[in-house]
Every structure is written in structure tokens, then in C-alpha cells.
N, C-alpha and C positions, 0 to 999 in steps of 0.2 A: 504494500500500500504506500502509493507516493503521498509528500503534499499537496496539500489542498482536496484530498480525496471526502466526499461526502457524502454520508447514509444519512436516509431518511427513513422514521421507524414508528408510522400514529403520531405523536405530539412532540417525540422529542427528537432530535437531530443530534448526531456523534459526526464531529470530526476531527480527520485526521490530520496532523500539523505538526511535522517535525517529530514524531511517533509518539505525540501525546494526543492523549481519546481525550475530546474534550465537549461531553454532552452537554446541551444547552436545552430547556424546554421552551417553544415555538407560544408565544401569545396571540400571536395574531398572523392571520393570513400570510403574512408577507413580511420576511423577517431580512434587514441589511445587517452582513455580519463585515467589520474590517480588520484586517489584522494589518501587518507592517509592510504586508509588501501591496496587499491589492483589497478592493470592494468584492464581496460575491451576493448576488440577490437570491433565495431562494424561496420554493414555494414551498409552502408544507400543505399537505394533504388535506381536503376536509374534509368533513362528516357528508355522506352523500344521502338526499333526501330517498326515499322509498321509490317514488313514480323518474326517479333518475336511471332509474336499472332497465324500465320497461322499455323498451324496444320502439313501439308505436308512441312513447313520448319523442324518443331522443330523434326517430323519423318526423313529425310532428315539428319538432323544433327547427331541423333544418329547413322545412317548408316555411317557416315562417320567416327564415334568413332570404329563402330565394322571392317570396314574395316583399317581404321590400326591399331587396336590391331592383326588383321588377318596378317598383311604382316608385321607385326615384325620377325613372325619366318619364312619368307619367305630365299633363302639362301642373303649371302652378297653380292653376284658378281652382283643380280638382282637389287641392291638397285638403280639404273638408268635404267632402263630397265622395266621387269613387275609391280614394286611394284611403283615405278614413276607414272608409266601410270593409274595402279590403283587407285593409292588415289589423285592425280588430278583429275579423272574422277569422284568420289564421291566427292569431295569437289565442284567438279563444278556444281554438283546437287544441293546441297545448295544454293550456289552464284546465280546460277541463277532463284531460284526462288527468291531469295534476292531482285537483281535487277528487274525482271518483277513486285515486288512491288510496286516500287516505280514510277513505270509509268502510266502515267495518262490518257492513254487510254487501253480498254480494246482488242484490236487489240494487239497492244505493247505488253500486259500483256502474254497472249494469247502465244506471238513470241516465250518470256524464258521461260513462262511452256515446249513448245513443247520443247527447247534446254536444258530443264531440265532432261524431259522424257528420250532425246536423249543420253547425260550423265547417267542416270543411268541405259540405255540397252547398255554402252557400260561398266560401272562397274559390271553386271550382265555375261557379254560376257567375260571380265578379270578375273573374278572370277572363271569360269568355265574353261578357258585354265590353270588358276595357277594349280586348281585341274589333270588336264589333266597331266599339268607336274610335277606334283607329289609334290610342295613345299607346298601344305597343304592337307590334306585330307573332303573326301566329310560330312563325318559329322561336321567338323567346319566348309565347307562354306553354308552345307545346311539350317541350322538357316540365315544366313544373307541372300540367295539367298529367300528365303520365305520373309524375311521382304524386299527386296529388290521390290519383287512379290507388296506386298501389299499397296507400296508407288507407284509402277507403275499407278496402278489401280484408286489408290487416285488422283495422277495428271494428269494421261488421265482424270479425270473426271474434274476435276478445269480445264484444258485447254477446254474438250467441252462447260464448263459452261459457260469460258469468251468468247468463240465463240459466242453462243445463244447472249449473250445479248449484245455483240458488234452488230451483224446483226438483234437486235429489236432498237437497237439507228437510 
């Protein structure tokens, strides 16, 4: 182990410097350590929320990136208007499968899939009038409207699942 070498381990951080271990516990996100020769910025780990793991969130999330990089060049006048209504409505796909996470029955869970779904055939419908009106063309929404497709698919399936096994409870 040379110097400067650094493990990260949950909350606490060891490193290595001149072959002294020198653990340090991480307060906060984002820790500057300086020693005599240089700055090093490191990340420490966090605690990862539950609906972070699922699959159809973290797809989900990247939709909501590609739709507003899409309604940047939407015009300015819409910026209340279509591109509003667009990137709430993909952000609220996210959100709620967020929330139906966190709920502890599978009925519940079940409820914000479907209002997730719901959300993102209304981002799907927005995206095809932008098209319509000409503020983007169909090759830049046809990539998002395919992955839009393919997260449909995915959480109509996660809502039939939590269905099945709410009604085997």
C-alpha cells in the first residue's frame, strides 16, 4: 500500500500515509482532507433510500433527465405552458413510484404504480403534441418515447405483481 492510498468502509474512512492507518469518521457528505503535500476531496457513501434499488425508479429517473434536456430547446413563451406540464409529469413518475415505496401494504403500493403509469402516459401524450407543434422534432423524441414504451411495460408489470400478491394475502 502506497501513499495517499484510501479505503472507504460505511462512515469511516482509513488512510494510508506514510504506513500510518489513520481512521477518520466522515460527518458529512463530503469531506476535504489536507495533508502537507496535497488536497484530496472524497465522497463517503450514503445511506440509500429503499425505492433507490428498484429498477423502474432509477429507469424512471433517467427519463426525467432526457425529458428536460428535450424541453430546453422547447420555445421560451412555452416555458409555463407545455414544457411545465411536461417535466412535472415525468418527475411525477419518479415521485411516485418513490412514494408507493414506502408503503406498507401492497394494495397502497399497487395505488402509485398505477398513478405512476398514469404520469408517464401523460409524458408520452406531451411529448407527442410538443412534436405535433413542431418545438422538437420526431427523431429527438423518438428515443425517449421508446424508453418511455419500455418503462410502461416494466410498471404495468410491478403494479400486476403487487396486485397478485396483495389478493394471495
Amino acid at each position: 500500500m502506497g501513499e495517499g492510498a484510501v479505503y472507504c468502509r460505511l462512515q469511516w474512512l482509513t488512510i494510508v500515509y506514510d504506513s500510518w492507518l489513520i481512521p477518520l469518521q466522515l460527518s458529512s457528505y463530503r469531506e476535504t482532507i489536507v495533508n502537507r503535500s496535497r488536497q484530496v476531496t472524497i465522497k463517503s457513501m450514503r445511506k440509500q433510500f429503499p425505492f433507490e434499488k428498484l429498477e423502474v425508479w432509477q429507469e424512471a429517473r433517467k427519463l426525467v433527465v432526457e425529458v428536460y434536456q428535450c424541453t430546453r430547446r422547447f420555445p421560451n413563451e412555452e416555458q409555463f405552458g407545455l414544457t411545465s406540464q411536461l417535466t412535472r409529469a415525468a418527475v411525477s413518475v419518479a415521485n411516485n413510484l418513490a412514494e408507493g415505496s414506502g408503503r406498507s401494504s401492497l394494495k397502497d403500493q399497487a395505488y402509485f404504480t398505477n398513478l405512476a403509469h398514469g404520469s408517464l402516459m401523460e409524458t408520452a401524450s406531451d411529448l407527442i403534441i410538443a412534436t405535433d407543434l413542431e418545438f422538437i422534432n420526431a427523431q429527438e423524441t423518438d428515443p425517449i418515447l421508446h424508453q418511455a414504451y419500455d418503462l410502461a411495460v416494466r410498471i404495468h408489470n410491478l403494479r400486476d405483481s403487487q396486485i397478485r400478491r396483495a389478493q394471495e394475502l
